[in-house]
C-alpha positions as YAML, in Angstrom:
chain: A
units: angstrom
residues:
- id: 1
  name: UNK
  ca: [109.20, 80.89, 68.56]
- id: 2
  name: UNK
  ca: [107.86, 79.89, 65.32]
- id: 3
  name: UNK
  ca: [107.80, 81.59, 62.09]
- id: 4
  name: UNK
  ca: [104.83, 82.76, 60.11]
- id: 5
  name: UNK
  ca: [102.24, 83.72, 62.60]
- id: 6
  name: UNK
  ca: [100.33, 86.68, 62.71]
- id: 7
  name: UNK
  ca: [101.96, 90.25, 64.87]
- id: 8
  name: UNK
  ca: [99.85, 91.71, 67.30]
- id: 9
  name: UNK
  ca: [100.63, 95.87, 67.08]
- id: 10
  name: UNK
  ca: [99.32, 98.61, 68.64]
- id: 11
  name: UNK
  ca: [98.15, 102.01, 67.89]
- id: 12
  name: UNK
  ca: [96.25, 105.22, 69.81]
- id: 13
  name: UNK
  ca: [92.82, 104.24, 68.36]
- id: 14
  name: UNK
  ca: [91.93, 108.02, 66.67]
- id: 15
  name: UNK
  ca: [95.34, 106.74, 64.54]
- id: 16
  name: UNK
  ca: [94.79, 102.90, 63.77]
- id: 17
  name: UNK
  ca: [94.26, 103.95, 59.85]
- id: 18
  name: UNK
  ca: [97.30, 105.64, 60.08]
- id: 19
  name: UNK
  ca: [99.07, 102.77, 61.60]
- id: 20
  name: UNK
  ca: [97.16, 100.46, 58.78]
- id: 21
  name: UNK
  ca: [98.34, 103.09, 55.97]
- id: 22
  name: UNK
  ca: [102.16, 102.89, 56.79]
- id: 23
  name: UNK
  ca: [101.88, 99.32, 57.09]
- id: 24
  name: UNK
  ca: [100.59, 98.20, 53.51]
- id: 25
  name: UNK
  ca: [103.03, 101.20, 52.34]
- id: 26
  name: UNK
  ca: [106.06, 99.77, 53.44]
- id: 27
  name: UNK
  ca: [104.81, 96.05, 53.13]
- id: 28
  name: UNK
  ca: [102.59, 96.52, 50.21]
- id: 29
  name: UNK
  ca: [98.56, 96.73, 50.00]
- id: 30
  name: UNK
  ca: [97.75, 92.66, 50.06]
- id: 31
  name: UNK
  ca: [99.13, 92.47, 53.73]
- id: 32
  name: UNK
  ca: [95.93, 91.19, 55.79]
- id: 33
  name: UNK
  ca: [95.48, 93.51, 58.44]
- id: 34
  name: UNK
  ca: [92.34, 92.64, 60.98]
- id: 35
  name: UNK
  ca: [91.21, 95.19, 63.50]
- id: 36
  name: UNK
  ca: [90.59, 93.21, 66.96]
- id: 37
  name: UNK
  ca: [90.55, 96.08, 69.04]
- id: 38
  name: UNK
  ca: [90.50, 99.57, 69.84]
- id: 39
  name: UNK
  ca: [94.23, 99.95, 69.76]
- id: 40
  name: UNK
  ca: [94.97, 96.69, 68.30]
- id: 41
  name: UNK
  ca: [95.32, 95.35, 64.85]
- id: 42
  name: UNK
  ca: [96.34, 91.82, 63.59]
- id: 43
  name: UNK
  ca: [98.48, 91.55, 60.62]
- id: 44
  name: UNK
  ca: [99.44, 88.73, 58.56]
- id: 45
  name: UNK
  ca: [102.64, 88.73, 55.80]
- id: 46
  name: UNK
  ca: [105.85, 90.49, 57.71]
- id: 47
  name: UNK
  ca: [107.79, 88.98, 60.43]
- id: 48
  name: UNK
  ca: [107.86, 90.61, 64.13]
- id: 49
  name: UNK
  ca: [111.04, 91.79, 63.10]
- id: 50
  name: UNK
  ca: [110.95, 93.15, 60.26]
- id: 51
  name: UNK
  ca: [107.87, 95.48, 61.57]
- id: 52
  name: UNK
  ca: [110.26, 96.49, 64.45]
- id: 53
  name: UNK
  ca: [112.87, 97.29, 61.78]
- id: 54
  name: UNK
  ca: [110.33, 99.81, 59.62]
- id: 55
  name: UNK
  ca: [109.27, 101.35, 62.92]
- id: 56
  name: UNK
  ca: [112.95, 102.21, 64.53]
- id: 57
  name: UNK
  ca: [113.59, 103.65, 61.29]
- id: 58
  name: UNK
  ca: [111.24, 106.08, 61.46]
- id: 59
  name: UNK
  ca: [109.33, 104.62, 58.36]
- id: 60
  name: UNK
  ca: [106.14, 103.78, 60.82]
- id: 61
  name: UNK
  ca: [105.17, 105.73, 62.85]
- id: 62
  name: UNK
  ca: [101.73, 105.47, 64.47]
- id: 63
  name: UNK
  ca: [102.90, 101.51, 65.48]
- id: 64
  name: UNK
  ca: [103.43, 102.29, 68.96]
- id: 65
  name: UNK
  ca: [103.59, 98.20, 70.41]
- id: 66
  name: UNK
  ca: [104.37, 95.00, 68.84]
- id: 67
  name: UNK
  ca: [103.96, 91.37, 69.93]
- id: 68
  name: UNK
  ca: [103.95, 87.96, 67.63]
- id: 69
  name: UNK
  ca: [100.50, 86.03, 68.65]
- id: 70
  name: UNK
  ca: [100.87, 82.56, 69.58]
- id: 71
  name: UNK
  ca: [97.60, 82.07, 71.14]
- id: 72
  name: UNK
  ca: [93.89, 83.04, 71.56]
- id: 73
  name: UNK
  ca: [91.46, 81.88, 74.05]
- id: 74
  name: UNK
  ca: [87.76, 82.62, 75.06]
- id: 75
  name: UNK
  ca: [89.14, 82.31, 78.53]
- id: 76
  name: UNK
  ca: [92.39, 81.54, 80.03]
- id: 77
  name: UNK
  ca: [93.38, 78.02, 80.67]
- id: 78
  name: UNK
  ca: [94.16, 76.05, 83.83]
- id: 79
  name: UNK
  ca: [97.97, 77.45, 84.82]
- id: 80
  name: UNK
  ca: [99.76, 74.38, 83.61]
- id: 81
  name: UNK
  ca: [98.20, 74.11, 80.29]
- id: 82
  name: UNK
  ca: [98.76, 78.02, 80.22]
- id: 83
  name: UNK
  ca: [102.65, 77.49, 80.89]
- id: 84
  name: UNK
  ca: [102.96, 75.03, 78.38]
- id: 85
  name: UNK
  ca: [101.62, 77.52, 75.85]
- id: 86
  name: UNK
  ca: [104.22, 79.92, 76.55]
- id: 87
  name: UNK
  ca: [107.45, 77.94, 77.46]
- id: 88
  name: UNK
  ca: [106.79, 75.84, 74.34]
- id: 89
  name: UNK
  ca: [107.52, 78.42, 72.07]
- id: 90
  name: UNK
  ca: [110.84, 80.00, 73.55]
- id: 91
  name: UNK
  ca: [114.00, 78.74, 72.06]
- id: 92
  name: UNK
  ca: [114.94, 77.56, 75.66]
- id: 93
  name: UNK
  ca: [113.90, 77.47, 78.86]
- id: 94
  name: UNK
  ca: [113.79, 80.59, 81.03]
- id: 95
  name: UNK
  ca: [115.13, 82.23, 84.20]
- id: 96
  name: UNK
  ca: [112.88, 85.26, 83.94]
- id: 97
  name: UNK
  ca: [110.00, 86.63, 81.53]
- id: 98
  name: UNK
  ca: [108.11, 89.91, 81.81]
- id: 99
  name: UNK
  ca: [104.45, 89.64, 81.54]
- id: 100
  name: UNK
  ca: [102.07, 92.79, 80.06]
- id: 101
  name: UNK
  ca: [98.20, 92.59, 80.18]
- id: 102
  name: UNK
  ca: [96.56, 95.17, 79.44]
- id: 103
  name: UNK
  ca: [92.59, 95.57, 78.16]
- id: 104
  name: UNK
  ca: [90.37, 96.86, 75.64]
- id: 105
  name: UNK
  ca: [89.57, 99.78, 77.56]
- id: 106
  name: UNK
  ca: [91.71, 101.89, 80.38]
- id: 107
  name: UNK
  ca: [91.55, 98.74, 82.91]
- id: 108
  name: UNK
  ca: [94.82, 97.21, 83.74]
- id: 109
  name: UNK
  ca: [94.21, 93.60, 83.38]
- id: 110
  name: UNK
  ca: [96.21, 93.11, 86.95]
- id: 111
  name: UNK
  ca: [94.24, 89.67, 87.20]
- id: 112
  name: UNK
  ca: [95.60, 88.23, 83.83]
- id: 113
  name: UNK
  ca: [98.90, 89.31, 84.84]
- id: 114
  name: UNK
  ca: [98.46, 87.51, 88.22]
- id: 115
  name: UNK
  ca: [96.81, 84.32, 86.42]
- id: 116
  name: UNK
  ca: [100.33, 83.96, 83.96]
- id: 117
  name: UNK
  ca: [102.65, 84.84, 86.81]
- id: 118
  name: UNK
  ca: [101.36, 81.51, 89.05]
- id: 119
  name: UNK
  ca: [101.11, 79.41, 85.99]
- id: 120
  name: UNK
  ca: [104.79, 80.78, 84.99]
- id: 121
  name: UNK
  ca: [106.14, 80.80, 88.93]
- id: 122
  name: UNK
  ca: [104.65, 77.57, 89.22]
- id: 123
  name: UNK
  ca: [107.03, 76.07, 87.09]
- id: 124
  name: UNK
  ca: [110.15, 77.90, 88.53]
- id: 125
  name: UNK
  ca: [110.24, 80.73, 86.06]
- id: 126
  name: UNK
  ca: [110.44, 84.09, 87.37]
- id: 127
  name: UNK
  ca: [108.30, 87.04, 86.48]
- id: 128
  name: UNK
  ca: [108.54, 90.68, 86.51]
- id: 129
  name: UNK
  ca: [106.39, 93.51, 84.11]
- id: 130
  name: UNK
  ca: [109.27, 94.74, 82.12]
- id: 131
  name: UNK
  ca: [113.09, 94.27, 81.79]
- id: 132
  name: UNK
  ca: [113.27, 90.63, 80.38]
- id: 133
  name: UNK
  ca: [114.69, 89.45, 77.58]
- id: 134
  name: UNK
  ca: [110.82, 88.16, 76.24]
- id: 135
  name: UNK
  ca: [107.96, 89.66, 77.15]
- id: 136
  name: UNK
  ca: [104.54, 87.76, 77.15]
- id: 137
  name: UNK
  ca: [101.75, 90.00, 76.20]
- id: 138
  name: UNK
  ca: [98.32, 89.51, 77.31]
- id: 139
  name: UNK
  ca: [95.45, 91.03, 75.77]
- id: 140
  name: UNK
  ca: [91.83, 91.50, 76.85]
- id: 141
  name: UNK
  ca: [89.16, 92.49, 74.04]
- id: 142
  name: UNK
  ca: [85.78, 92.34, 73.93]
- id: 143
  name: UNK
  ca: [85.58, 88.98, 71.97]
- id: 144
  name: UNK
  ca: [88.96, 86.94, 72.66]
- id: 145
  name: UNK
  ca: [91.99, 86.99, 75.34]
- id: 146
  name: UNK
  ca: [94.91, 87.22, 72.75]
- id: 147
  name: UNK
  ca: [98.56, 86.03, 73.92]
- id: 148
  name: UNK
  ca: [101.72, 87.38, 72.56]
- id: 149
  name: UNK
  ca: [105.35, 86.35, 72.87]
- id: 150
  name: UNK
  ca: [108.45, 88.51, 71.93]
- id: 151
  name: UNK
  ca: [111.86, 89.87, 72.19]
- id: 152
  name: UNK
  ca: [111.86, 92.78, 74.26]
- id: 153
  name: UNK
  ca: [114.52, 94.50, 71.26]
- id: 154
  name: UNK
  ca: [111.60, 94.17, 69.06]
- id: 155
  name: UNK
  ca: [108.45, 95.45, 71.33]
- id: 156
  name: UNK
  ca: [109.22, 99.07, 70.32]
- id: 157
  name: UNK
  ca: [107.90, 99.35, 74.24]
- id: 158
  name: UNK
  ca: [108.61, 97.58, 77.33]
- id: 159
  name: UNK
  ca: [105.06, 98.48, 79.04]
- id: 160
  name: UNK
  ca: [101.96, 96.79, 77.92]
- id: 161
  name: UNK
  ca: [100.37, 98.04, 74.46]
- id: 162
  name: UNK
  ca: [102.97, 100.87, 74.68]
- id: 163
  name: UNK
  ca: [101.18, 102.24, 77.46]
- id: 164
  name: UNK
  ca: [103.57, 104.08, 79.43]
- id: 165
  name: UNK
  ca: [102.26, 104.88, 83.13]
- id: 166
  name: UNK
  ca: [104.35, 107.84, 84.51]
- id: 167
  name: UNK
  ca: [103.96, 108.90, 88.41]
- id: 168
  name: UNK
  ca: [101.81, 112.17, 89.07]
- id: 169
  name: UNK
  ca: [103.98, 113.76, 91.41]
- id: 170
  name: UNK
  ca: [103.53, 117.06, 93.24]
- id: 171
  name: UNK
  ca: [106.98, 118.31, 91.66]
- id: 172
  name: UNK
  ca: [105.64, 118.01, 87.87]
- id: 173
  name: UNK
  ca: [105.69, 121.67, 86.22]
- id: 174
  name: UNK
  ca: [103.26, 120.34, 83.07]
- id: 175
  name: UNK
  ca: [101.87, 117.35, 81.87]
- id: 176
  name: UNK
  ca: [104.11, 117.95, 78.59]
- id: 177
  name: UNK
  ca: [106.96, 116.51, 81.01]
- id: 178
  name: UNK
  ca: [105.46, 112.80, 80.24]
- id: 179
  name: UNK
  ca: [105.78, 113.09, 76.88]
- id: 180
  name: UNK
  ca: [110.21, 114.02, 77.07]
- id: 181
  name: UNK
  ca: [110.49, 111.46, 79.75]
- id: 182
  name: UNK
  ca: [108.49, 108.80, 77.83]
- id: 183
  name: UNK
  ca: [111.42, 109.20, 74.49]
- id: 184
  name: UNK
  ca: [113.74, 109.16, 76.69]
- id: 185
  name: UNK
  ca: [113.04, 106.22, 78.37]
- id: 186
  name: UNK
  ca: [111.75, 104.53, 75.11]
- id: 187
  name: UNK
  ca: [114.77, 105.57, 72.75]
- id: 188
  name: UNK
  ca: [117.29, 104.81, 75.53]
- id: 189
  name: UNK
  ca: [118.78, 108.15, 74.91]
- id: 190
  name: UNK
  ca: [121.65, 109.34, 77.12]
- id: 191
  name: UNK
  ca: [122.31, 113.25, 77.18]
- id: 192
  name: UNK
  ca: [125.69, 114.46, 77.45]
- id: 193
  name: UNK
  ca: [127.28, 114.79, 80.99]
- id: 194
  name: UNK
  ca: [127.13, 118.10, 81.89]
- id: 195
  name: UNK
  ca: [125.27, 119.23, 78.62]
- id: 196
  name: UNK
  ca: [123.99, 122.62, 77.53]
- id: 197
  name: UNK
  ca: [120.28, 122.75, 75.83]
- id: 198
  name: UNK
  ca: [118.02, 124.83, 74.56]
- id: 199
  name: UNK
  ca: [114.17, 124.27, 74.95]
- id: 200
  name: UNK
  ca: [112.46, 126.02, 72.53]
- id: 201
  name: UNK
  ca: [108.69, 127.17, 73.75]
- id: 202
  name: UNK
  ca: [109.31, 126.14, 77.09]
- id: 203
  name: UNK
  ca: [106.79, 127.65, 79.74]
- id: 204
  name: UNK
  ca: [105.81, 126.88, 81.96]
- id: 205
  name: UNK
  ca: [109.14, 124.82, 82.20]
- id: 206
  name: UNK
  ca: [108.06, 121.01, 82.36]
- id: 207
  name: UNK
  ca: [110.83, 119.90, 79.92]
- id: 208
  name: UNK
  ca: [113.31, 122.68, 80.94]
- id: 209
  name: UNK
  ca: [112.85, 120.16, 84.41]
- id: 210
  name: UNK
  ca: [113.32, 117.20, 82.98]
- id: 211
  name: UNK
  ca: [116.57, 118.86, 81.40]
- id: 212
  name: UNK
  ca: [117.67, 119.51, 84.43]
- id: 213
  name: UNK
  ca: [117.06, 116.17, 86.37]
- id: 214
  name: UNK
  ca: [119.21, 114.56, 83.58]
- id: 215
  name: UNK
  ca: [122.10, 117.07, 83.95]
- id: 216
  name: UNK
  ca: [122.05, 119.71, 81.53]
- id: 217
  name: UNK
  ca: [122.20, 123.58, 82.03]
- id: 218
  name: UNK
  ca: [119.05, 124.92, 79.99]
- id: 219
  name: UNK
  ca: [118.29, 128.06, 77.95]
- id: 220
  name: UNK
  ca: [114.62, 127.99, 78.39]
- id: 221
  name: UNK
  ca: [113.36, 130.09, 75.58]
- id: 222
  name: UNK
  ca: [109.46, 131.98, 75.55]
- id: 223
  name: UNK
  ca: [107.77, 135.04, 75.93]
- id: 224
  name: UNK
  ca: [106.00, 133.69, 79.15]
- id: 225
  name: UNK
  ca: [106.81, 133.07, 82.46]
- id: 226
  name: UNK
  ca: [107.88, 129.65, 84.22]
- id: 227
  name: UNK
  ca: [107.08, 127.86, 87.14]
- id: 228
  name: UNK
  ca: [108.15, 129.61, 90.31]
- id: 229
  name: UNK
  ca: [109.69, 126.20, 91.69]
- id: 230
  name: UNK
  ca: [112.52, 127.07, 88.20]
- id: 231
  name: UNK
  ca: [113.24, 130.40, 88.91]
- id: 232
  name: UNK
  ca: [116.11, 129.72, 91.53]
- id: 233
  name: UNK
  ca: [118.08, 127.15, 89.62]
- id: 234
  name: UNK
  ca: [121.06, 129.07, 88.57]
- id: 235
  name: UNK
  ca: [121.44, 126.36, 85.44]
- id: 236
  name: UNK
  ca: [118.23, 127.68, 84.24]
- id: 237
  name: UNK
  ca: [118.39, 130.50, 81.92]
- id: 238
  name: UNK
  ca: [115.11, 131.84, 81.46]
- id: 239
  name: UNK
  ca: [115.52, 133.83, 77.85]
- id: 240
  name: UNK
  ca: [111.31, 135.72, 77.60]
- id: 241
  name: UNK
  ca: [111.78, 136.32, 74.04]
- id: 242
  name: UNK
  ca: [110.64, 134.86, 70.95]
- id: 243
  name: UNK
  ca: [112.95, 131.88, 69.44]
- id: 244
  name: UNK
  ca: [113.82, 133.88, 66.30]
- id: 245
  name: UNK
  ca: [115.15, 136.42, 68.57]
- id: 246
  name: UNK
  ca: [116.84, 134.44, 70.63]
- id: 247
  name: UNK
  ca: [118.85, 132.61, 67.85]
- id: 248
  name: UNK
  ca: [119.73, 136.15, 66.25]
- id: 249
  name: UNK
  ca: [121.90, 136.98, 69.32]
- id: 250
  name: UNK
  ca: [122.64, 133.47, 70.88]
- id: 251
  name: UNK
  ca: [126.69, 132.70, 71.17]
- id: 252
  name: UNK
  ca: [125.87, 129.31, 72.90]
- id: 253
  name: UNK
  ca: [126.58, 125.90, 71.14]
- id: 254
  name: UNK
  ca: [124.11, 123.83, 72.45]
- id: 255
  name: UNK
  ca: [124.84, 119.60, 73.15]
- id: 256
  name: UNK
  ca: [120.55, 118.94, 73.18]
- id: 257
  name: UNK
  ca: [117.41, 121.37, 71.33]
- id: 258
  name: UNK
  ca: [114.30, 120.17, 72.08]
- id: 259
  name: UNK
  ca: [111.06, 121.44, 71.01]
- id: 260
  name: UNK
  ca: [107.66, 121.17, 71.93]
- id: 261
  name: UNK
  ca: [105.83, 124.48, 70.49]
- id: 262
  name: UNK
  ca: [102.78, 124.48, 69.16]
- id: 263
  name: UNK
  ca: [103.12, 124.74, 65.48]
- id: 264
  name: UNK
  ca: [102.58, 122.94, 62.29]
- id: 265
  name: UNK
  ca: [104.71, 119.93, 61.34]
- id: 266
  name: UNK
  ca: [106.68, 121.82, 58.77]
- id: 267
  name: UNK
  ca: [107.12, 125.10, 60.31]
- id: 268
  name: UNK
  ca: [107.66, 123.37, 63.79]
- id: 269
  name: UNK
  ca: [110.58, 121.71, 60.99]
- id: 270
  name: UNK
  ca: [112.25, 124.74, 59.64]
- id: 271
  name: UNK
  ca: [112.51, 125.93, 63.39]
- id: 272
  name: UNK
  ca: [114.86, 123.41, 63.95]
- id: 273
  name: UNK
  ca: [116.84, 124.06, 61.42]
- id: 274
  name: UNK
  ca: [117.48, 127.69, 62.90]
- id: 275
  name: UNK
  ca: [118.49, 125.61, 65.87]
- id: 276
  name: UNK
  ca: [120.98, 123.57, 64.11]
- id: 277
  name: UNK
  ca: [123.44, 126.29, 63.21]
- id: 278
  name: UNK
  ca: [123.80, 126.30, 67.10]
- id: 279
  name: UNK
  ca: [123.87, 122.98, 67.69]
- id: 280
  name: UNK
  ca: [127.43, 120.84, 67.83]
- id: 281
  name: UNK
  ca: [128.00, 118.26, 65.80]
- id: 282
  name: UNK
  ca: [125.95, 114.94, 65.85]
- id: 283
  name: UNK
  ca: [124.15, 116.96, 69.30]
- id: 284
  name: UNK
  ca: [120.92, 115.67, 70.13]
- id: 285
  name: UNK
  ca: [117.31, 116.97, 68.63]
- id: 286
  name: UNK
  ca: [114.13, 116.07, 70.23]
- id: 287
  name: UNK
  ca: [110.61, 117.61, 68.75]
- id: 288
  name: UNK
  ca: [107.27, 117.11, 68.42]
- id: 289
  name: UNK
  ca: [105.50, 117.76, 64.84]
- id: 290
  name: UNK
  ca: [101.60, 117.92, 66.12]
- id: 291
  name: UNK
  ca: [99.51, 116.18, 63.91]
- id: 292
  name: UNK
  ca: [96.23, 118.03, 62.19]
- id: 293
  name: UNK
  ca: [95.01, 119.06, 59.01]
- id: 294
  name: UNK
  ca: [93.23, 116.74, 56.96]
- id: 295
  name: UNK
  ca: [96.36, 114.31, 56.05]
- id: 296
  name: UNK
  ca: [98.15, 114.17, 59.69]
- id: 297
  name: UNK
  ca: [100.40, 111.57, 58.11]
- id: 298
  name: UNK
  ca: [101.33, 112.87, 54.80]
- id: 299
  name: UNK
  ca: [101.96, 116.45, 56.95]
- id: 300
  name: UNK
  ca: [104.61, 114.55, 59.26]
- id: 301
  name: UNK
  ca: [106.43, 112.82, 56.17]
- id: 302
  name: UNK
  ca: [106.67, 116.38, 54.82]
- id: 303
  name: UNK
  ca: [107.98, 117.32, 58.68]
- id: 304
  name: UNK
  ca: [110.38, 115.21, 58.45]
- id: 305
  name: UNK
  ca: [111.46, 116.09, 55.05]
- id: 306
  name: UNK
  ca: [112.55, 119.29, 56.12]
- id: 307
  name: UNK
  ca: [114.17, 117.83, 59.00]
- id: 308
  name: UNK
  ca: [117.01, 115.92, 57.16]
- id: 309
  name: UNK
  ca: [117.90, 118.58, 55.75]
- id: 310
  name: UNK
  ca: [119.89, 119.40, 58.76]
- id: 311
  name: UNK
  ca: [119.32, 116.40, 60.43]
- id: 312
  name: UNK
  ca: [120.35, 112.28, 60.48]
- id: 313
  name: UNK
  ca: [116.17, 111.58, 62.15]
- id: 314
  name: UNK
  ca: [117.19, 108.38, 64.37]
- id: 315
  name: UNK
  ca: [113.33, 107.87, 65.67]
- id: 316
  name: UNK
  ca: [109.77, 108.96, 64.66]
- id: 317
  name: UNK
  ca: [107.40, 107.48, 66.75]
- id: 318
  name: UNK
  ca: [103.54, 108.55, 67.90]
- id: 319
  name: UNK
  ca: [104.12, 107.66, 72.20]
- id: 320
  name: UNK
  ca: [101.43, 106.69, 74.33]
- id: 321
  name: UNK
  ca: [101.58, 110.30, 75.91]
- id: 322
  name: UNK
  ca: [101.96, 112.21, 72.68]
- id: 323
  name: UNK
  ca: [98.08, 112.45, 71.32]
- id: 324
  name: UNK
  ca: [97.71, 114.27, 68.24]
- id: 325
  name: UNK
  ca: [101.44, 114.23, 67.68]
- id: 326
  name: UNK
  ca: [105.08, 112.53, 67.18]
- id: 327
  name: UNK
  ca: [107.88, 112.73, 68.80]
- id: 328
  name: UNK
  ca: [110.94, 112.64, 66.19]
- id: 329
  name: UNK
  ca: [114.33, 112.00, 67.56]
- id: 330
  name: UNK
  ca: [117.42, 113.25, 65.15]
- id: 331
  name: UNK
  ca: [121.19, 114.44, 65.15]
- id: 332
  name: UNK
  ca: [122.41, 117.18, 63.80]
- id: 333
  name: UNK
  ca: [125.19, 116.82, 61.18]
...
């Protein structure tokens, strides 16, 4: 791969200006940035990597995909001259590479993933959708068919256009259980064997049960009342008070807090801090500051703020399932 060309990144669409904003503030307002899609941007100045840098530091945080660009096309061409495109620009030639399409709208472009995978097979290469050390992105607009080539270590996701699809199973509690398994899954985050958390605002108990399936006995703090399918897990401590209250006459040291209550960036903030008298040592935080107001961005930044305080923040990121909202990951001190 080649230096100097433009990085494809993504963004949810209702926070592209957002993305643009942190962008030209960490990289300085005369980066070119081009808008070539709903959820896609084009910009021109820093490298691939040092956009993946800004972002796993917390310092973007609406970027939610990135890919370097190393084609465009009106329509795809014939599978050899489609191979060439891609193998010439890897620093040698590969086993395996994971192909991502994905369009400007909710389609899946399965039939652009299908094109790349004969022209790739075709020449002995081996492709899956994710787990590859490069990933070849494929993008359908309205206007052009944009191809992307990267490391995987600086995609920021390893679905395509940080789309995450998560199974709708029979067993999910709340569609807020997308959102806990999507940072986990993203961050790589491994909670302590045998763990004890707390999850602040919990009912009806959707990350309380992803808590569980990853090990940990949980204090599910709120007022109302979880899912039935909870209430005979004797590793699930059901505490129908307020947090306050809760953290008033908690003995517990927690390994994992994790909050997803409805409330302002900054007070959402400050309740973590409560939490982190009861947390142990470098134990994990996971929260969402919802966005809102008339400066969502500016109101995160001062989220975070608050958040060091107590906190070393490890990852601030806006995930495909968050909406109006980021999902910060930190560790107490």
């Amino acid at each position: 791969m080649s230096g100097g060309r433009s990085v494809l990144f993504s963004a949810a669409a209702d926070s592209y200006e957002l993305a643009v904003r942190e962008i030209r503030g960490e990289f300085g307002r005369e980066v070119r940035i081009q808008r070539v899609g709903a959820e896609l941007g084009r910009v021109d100045g820093p490298s691939v990597r040092d956009l993946a840098a800004a972002c796993d530091a917390g310092r973007i945080m609406f970027v939610r995909h990135l890919t370097e660009e190393i084609a465009s096309f009106e329509e795809l061409p014939p599978s050899y001259e489609l191979a060439e495109v891609i193998l010439g620009e890897l620093p040698q030639y590969p086993e395996a590479l994971a192909v991502q399409a994905w369009t400007d709208d909710a389609g899946t472009g399965g039939s652009y993933y299908h094109r790349i995978e004969e022209a790739l097979t075709g020449r002995g290469v081996a492709v899956t959708r994710s787990g590859q050390e490069y990933v070849v992105s494929c993008f359908v607009g309205r206007k052009a068919i944009l191809l992307g080539l990267n490391r995987r270590a600086d995609s920021l996701s390893d679905w395509p256009g940080g789309r995450m699809r998560l199974a709708r199973g029979d067993e999910r509690v709340s569609r807020s259980e997308f959102k806990l398994e999507e940072a986990i899954a993203t961050f790589g985050l491994e909670l302590p064997a045998h763990g004890k958390a707390v999850d602040l605002g919990a009912a009806p108990g959707g990350w309380t049960r992803i808590l569980r399936q990853h090990g940990q006995e949980v204090w599910s703090v709120d007022p109302g009342a979880l899912d039935p399918r909870l209430r005979g897990d004797r590793r699930i401590h059901h505490e129908a008070t307020t947090a306050g209250r809760f953290f008033a006459a908690n003995r517990v040291r927690f390994d994992v807090v994790v909050n997803d209550m409805r409330m302002d960036q900054v007070t959402s903030a400050r309740m973590m801090l409560d939490a982190a008298g009861h947390l142990r040592r470098d134990g994990l935080a996971i929260v969402t500051l919802k966005g809102g107001g008339r400066n969502p961005l500016d109101g995160a930044r001062r989220g975070l703020d608050v958040l060091r305080e107590q906190y070393d923040v490890r990852h601030a990121r806006q995930l495909h399932h968050n909406r109006n909202e980021i999902t910060v990951i930190a560790h107490h001190r």
